[in-house]
C-alpha positions as CSV (number, residue, x, y, z in Angstrom):
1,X,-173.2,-133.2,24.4
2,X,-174.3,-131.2,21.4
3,X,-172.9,-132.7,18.3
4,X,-172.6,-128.3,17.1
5,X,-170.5,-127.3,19.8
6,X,-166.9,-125.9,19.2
7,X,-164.8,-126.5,21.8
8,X,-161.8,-123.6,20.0
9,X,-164.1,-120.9,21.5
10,X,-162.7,-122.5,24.9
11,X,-158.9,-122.4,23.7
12,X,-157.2,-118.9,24.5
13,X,-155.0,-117.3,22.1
14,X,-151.7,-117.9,23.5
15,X,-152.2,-121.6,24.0
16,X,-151.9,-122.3,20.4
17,X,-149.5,-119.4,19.3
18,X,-146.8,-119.7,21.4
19,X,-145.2,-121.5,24.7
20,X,-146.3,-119.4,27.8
21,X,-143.7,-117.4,29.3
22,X,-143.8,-120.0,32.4
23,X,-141.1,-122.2,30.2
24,X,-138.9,-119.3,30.1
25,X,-138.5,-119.3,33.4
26,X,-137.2,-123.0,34.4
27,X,-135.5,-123.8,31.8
28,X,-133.3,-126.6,33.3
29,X,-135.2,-129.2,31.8
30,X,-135.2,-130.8,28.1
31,X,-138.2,-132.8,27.6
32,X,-139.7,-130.2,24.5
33,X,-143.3,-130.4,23.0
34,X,-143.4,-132.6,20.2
35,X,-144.0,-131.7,16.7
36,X,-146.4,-134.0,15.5
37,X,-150.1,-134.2,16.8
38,X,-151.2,-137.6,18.1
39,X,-152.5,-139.9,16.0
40,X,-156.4,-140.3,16.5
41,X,-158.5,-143.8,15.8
42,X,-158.8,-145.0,20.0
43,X,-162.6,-144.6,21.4
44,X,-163.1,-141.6,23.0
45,X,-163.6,-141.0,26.6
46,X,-167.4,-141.1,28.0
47,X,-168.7,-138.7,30.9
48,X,-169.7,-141.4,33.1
49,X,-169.9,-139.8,36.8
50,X,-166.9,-142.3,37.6
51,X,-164.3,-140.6,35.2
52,X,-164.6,-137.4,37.5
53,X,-164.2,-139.3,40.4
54,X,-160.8,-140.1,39.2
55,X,-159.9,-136.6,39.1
56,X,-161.4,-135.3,42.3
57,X,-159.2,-133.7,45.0
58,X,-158.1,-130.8,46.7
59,X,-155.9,-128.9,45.2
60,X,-154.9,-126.4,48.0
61,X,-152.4,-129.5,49.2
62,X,-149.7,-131.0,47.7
63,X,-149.9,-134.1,45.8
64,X,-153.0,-136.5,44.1
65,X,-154.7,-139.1,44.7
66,X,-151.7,-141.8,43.6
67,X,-153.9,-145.1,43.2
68,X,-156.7,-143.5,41.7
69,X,-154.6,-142.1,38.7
70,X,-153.0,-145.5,38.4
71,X,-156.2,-147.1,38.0
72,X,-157.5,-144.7,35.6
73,X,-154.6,-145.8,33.5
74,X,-155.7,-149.5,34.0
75,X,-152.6,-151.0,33.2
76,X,-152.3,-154.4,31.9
77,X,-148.5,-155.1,33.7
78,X,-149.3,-155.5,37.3
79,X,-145.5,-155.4,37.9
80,X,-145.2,-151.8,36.4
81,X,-148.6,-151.0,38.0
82,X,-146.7,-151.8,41.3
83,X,-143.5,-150.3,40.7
84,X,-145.4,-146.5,39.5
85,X,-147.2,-146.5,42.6
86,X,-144.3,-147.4,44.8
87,X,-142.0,-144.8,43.7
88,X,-144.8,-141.9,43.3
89,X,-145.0,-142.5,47.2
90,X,-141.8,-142.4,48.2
91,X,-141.5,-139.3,46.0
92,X,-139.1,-140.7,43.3
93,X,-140.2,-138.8,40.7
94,X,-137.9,-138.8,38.5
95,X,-137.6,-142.7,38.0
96,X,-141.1,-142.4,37.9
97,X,-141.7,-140.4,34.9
98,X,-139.7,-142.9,32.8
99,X,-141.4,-145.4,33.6
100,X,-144.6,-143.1,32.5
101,X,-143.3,-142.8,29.3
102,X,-143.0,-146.2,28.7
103,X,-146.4,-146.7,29.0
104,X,-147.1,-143.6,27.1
105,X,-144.9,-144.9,24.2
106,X,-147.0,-148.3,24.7
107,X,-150.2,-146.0,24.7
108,X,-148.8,-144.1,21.4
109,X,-148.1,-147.5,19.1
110,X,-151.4,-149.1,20.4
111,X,-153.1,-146.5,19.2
112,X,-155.0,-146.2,22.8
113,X,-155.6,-142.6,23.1
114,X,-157.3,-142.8,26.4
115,X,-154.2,-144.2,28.2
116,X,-151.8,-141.8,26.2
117,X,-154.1,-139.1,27.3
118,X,-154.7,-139.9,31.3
119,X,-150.5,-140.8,31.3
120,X,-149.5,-137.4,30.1
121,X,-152.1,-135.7,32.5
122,X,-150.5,-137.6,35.7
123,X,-147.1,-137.2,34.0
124,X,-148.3,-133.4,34.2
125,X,-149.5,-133.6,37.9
126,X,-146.2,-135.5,38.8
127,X,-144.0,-132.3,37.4
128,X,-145.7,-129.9,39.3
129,X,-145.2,-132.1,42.7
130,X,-141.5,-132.2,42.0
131,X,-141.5,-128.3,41.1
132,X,-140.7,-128.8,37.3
133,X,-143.4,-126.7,36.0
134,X,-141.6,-126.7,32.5
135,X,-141.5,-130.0,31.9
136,X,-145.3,-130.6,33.3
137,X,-146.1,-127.4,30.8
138,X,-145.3,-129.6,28.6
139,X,-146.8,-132.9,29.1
140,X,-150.2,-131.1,30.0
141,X,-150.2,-129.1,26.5
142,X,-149.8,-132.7,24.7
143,X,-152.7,-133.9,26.9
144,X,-154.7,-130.4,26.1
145,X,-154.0,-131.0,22.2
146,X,-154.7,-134.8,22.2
147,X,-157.7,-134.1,24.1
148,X,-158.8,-131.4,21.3
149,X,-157.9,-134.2,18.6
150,X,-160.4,-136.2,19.7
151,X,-162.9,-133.7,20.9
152,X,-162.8,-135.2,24.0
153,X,-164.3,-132.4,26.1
154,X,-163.5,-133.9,29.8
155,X,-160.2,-134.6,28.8
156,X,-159.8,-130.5,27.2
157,X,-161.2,-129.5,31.1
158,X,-159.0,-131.5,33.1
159,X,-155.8,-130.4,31.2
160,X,-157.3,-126.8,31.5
161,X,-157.3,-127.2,35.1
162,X,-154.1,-128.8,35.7
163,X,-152.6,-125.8,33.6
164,X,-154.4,-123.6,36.0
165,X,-152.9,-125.7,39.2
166,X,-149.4,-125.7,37.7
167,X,-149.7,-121.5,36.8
168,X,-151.0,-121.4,40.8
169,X,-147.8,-123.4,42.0
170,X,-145.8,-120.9,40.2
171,X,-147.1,-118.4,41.8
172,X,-146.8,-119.7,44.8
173,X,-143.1,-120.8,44.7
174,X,-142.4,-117.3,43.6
175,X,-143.6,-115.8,46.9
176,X,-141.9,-118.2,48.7
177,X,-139.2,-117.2,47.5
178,X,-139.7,-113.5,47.6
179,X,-140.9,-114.0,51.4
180,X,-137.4,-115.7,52.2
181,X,-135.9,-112.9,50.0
182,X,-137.2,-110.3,52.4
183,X,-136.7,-112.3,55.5
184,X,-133.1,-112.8,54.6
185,X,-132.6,-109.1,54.1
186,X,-134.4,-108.2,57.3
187,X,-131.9,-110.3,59.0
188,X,-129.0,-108.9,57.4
189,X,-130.2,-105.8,58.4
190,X,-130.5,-106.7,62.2
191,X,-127.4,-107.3,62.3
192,X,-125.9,-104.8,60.9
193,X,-127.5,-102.6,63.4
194,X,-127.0,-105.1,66.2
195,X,-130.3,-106.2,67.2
196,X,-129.5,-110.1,67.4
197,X,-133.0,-111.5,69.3
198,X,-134.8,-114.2,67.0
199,X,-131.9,-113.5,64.1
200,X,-130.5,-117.3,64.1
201,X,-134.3,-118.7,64.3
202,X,-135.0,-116.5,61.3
203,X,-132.6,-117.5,59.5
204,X,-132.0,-121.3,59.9
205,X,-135.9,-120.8,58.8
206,X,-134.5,-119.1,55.7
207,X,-132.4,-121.7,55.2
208,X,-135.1,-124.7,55.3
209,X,-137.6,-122.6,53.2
210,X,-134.9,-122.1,50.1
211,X,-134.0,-125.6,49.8
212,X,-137.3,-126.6,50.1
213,X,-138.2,-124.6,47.0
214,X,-135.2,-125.6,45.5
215,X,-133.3,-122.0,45.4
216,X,-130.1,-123.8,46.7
217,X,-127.5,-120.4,46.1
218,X,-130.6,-118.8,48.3
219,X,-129.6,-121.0,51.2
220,X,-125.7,-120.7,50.9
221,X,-126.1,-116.8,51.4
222,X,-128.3,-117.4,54.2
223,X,-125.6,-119.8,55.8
224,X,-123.2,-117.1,55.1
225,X,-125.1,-114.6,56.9
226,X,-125.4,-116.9,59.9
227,X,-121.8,-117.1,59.9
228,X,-122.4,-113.2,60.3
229,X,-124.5,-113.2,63.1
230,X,-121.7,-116.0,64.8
231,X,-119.0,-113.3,64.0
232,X,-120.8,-111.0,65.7
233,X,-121.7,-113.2,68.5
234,X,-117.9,-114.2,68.9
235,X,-119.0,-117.9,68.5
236,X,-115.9,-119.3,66.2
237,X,-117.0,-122.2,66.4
238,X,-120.1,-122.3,64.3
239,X,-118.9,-119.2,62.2
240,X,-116.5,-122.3,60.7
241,X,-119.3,-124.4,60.4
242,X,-122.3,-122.1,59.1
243,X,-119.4,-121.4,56.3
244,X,-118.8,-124.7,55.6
245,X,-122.4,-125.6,54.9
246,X,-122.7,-122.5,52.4
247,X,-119.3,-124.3,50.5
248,X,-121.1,-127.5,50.2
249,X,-124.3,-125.8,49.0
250,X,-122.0,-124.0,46.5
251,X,-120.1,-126.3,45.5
252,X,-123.2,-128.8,44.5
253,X,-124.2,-125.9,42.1
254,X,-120.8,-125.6,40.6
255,X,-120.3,-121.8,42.0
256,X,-116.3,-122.9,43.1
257,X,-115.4,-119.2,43.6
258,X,-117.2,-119.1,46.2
259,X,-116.1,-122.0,47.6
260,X,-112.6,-120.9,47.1
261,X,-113.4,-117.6,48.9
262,X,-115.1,-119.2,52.1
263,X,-112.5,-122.3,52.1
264,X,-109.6,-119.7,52.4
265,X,-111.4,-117.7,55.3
266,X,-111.6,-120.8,57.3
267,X,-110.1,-120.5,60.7
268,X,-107.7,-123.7,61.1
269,X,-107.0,-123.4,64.9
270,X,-110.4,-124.1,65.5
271,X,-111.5,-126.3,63.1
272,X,-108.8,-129.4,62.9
273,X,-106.7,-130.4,59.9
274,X,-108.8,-134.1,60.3
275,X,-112.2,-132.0,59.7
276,X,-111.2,-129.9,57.6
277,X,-109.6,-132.4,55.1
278,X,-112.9,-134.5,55.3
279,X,-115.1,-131.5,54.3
280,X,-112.9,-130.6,51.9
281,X,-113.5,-134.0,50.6
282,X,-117.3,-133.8,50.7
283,X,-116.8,-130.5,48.5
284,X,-114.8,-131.8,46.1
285,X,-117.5,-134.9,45.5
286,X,-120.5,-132.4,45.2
287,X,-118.6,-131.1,42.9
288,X,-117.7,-133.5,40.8
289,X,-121.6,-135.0,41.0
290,X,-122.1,-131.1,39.4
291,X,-120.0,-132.1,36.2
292,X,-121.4,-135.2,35.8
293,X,-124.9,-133.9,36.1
294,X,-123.6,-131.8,33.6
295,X,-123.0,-134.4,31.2
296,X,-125.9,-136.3,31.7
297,X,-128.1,-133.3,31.2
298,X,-126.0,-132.6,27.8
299,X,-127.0,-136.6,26.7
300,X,-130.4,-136.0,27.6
301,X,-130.4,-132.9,25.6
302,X,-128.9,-135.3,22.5
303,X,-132.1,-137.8,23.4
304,X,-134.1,-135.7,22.9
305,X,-133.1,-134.0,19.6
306,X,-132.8,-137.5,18.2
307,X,-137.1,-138.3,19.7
308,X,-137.6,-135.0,17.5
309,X,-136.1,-136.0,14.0
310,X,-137.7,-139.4,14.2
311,X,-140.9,-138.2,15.0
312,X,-140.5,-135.6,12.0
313,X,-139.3,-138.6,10.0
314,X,-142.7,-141.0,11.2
315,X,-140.3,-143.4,13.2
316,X,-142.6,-143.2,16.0
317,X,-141.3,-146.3,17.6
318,X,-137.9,-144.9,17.3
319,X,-138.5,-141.4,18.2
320,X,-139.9,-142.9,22.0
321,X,-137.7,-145.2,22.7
322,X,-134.9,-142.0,22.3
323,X,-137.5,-139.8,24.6
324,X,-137.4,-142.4,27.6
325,X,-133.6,-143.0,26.7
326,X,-133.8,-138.8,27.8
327,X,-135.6,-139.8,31.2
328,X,-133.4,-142.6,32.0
329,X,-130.6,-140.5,31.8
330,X,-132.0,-137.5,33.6
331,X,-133.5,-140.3,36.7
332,X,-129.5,-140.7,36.7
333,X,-128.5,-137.1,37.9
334,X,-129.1,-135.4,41.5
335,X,-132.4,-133.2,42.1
336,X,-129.7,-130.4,42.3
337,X,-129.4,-131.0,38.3
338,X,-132.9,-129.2,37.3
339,X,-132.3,-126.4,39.7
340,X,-128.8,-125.0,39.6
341,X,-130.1,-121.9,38.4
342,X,-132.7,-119.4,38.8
343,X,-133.8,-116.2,38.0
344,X,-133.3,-113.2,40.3
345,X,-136.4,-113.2,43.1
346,X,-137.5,-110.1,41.3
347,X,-138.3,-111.1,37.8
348,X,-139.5,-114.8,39.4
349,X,-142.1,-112.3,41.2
350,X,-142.5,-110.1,38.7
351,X,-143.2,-112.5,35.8
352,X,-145.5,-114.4,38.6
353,X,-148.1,-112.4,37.8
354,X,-148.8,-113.3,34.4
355,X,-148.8,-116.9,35.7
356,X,-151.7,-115.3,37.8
357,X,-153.5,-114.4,34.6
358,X,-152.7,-117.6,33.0
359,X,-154.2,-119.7,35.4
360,X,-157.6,-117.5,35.7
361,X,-158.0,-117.7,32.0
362,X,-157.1,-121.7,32.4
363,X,-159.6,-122.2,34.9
364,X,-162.5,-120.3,33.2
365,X,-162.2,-123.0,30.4
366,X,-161.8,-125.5,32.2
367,X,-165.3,-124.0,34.5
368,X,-166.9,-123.7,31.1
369,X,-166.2,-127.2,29.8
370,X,-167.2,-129.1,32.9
371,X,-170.4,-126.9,33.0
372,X,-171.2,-128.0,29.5
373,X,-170.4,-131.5,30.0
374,X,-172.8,-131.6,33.0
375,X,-170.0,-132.1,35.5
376,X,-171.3,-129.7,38.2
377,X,-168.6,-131.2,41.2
378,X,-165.8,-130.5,38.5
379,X,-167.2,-127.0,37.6
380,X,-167.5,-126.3,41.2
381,X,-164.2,-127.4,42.3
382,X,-162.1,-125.4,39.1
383,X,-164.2,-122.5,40.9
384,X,-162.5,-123.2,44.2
385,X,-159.3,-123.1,42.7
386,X,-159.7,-119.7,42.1
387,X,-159.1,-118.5,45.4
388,X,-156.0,-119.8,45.4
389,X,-154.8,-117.1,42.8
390,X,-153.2,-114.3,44.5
């Protein structure tokens, strides 16, 4: 590598001015950038064919290459080692990512910025599986700026790329979501005008899609309009039920006028006082897991205030310990907790696209900086990426 090149040529604009608009959109979560840049001393990284091996994979699927990022971080606790790779199987993210920390906070008082770096990269990687792109903006923008600290070029093209991946998994959620939009108006709209074939496979596909991007309010109107399509069916039966599902959903986002409003429209001659009561009593506890999420999320918030004025006041010991104090609290709440509100589908889609042109201008640096470091595989793959922007 040429001792004369500047890798700020490769850093757009908006990455150092300002948090991409992306955070504005998923705002659930409280894990904010940090103030103070890393502090530098550790070896840098070398470009040994082996470290891109480490990264490879293919990022038109879901999820990484678990044991390969664990042994990148070479981890000198073979219990934690263990325990990390366990629950990033079984998709327990969010106990996960403290756990993360606490190596990163290991990483940050050791000095070792080669763990600290490859930890907030997977810690990056491991927000965008669970579909918090704000909180993995994050973490990947501490790995992008350490990385630039230390002129670690690999390390600047890998969190380039991940910020492209995370701006492509925006993109896509958002269409999801408009698709499901559309379908759940078409629907509506067959009904309205009668025409019933394929409706209830439509929508119980409606259904499945918005919880599986998290849209949970999304999936309570589509319940409701299954209760529709029942109505008009003269099925009683499940027009009960499909309501009943849309009150739970509602009710484990805290919405309780609608609750109220479907619970008094339910037909007691056919579903039993017995049944009835015991929904009612699954309502009521979604509901109350709602407030305490709330709480928790409000102690996290505190956390993590506290990890900011310690770090400003060069208690870096202190200031971590009250950042994984913030995970432990948030592994505490439901999934629900980050995703009890979005955005109307239409700015979602709308502001979609300049995640688009974020992660084309992402993946040309990243491109550039593999090319120059002689990793052709790397440059090759960030290329492939690209056709997963649209």
């Amino acid at each position: 590598m040429a001792a004369t090149m500047n890798i700020r040529q490769y850093i757009p604009d908006h990455a150092v001015t300002t948090i991409p608009i992306l955070a504005l959109l998923f705002t659930a979560h409280y894990f904010l950038t940090r103030d103070d840049s890393v502090d530098a001393g550790a070896d840098r990284i070398g470009a040994e064919p082996a470290y891109y091996e480490h990264w490879r994979g293919r990022f038109g699927e879901d999820g990484f290459d678990i044991d390969a990022r664990l042994e990148r971080l070479d981890l000198d606790d073979a219990e934690r080692d263990r325990l990390i790779r366990e629950l990033l199987r079984q998709k327990r993210y969010q106990q996960a990512r403290t756990h993360l920390l606490e190596v990163a906070a290991a990483a940050v008082l050791q000095q070792n910025q080669r763990r600290l770096g490859d930890t907030l990269l997977l810690l990056g990687e491991v927000a965008i599986d669970q579909q918090e792109l704000s909180a993995g903006e994050i973490y990947l923008q501490e790995a992008l700026y350490l990385a630039m600290d230390n002129d670690n070029l690999m390390g600047t093209a890998r969190a380039y790329q991940l910020l492209g991946r995370l701006n492509i998994r925006a993109r896509e959620l958002a269409r999801h979501a408009a698709y499901s939009h559309d379908d759940l108006w078409q629907a509506r709209n067959a009904i309205a005008r009668g025409l019933y074939h394929g409706v209830e496979d439509n929508l119980r596909r409606v259904i499945e899609e918005n919880l599986s991007i998290r849209r949970y309010g999304a999936a309570a109107d589509a319940w409701e309009a299954l209760a529709s399509l029942h109505d008009r069916l003269h099925d009683n039966y499940q027009v009960q039920l499909a309501r009943l599902e849309a009150a739970r959903l509602y009710a484990s986002i805290g919405q309780m006028s609608q609750v109220h409003r479907l619970l008094d429209g339910i037909d007691t001659r056919v579903i039993n006082g017995i049944d009835l009561a015991r929904a009612r009593d699954e309502i009521a506890a979604l509901f109350d897991e709602h407030q305490q999420d709330l709480v928790k999320t409000s102690q996290a918030r505190d956390y993590q205030m506290l990890y900011h004025h310690y770090l400003r006041q060069g208690q870096v010991e202190r200031a971590w310990q009250f950042r994984i104090k913030a995970s432990e609290t948030l592994a505490n709440t439901s999934e629900r907790a980050i995703f009890r509100r979005h955005a109307d589908v239409v700015a979602v889609l709308y502001n979609s696209n300049f995640a688009m042109d974020r992660a084309r201008k992402y993946l040309d640096q990243a491109g550039g900086l593999y090319g120059d470091g002689g990793a052709d595989d790397m440059r090759d793959e960030t290329r492939a990426m690209e056709a997963l922007i649209y």
